[in-house]
C-alpha positions as CSV (number, residue, x, y, z in Angstrom):
1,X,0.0,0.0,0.0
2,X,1.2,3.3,-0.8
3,X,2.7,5.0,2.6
4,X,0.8,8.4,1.9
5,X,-2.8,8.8,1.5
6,X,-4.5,8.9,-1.6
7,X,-7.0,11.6,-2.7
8,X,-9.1,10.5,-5.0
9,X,-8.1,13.0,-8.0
10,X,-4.8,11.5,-7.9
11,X,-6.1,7.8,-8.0
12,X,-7.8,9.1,-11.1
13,X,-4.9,10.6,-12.4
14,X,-2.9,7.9,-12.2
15,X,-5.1,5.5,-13.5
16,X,-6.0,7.6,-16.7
17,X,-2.4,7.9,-16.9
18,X,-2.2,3.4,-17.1
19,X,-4.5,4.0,-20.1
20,X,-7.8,4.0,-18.3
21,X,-10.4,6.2,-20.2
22,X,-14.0,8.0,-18.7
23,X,-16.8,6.2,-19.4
24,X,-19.5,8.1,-17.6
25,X,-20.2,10.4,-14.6
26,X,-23.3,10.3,-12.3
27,X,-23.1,12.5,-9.4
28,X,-19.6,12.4,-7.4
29,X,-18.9,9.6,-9.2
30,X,-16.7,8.8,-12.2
31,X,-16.7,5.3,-13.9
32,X,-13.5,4.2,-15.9
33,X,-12.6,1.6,-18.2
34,X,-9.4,0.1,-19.9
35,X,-9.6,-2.8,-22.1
36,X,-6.9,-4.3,-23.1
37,X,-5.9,-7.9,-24.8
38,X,-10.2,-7.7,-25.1
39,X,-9.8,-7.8,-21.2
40,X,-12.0,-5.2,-20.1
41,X,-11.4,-3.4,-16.7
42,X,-13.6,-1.2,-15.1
43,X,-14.6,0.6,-11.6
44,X,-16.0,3.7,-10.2
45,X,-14.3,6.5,-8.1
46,X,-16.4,8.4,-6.1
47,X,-15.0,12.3,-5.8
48,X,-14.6,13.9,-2.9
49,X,-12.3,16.0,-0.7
50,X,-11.3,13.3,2.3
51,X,-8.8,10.4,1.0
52,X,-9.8,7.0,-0.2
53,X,-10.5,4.3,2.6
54,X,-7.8,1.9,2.5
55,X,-10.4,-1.0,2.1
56,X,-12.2,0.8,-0.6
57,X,-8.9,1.4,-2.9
58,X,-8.0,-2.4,-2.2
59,X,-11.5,-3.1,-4.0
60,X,-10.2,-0.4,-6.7
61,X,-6.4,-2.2,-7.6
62,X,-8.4,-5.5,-7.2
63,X,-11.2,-4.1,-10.1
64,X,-8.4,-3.0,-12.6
65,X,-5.9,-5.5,-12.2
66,X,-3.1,-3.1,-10.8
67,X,-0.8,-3.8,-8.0
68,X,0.1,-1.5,-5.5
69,X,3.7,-1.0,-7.0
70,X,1.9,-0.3,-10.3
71,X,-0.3,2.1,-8.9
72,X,3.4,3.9,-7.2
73,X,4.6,3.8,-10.5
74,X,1.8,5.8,-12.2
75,X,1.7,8.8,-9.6
């Protein structure tokens, strides 16, 4: 797990920046999608100001496929 907290702008960053793409917003919410190899990957990041529970961008890595270490990489 990354030592700092994540916002969730900057998990959104970094994932647009692994090739992710926005599908859709409803709300606070922004839903994003990657497919690659005609594996599709997709989840939903829900904007606000306080960082992301630890448990919640667990469920996020798990959803796209991305390790913790990837996720380093791409912030």
């Amino acid at each position: 797990m990354p030592s700092r907290e994540i916002k969730p702008k900057i998990l959104l960053k970094a994932l647009l920046k692994a090739g992710f793409e926005v599908k859709r917003r409803k709300g606070s919410h922004v839903f994003v999608e990657r497919i690659q190899d005609k594996e599709v990957r997709m989840t939903s990041i829900s904007l606000h100001n306080k960082p992301v529970p630890r448990g919640t961008l667990r469920a996020i890595l798990k959803q796209v496929g991305m390790s913790e270490e990837e996720l380093g990489q791409m912030m």
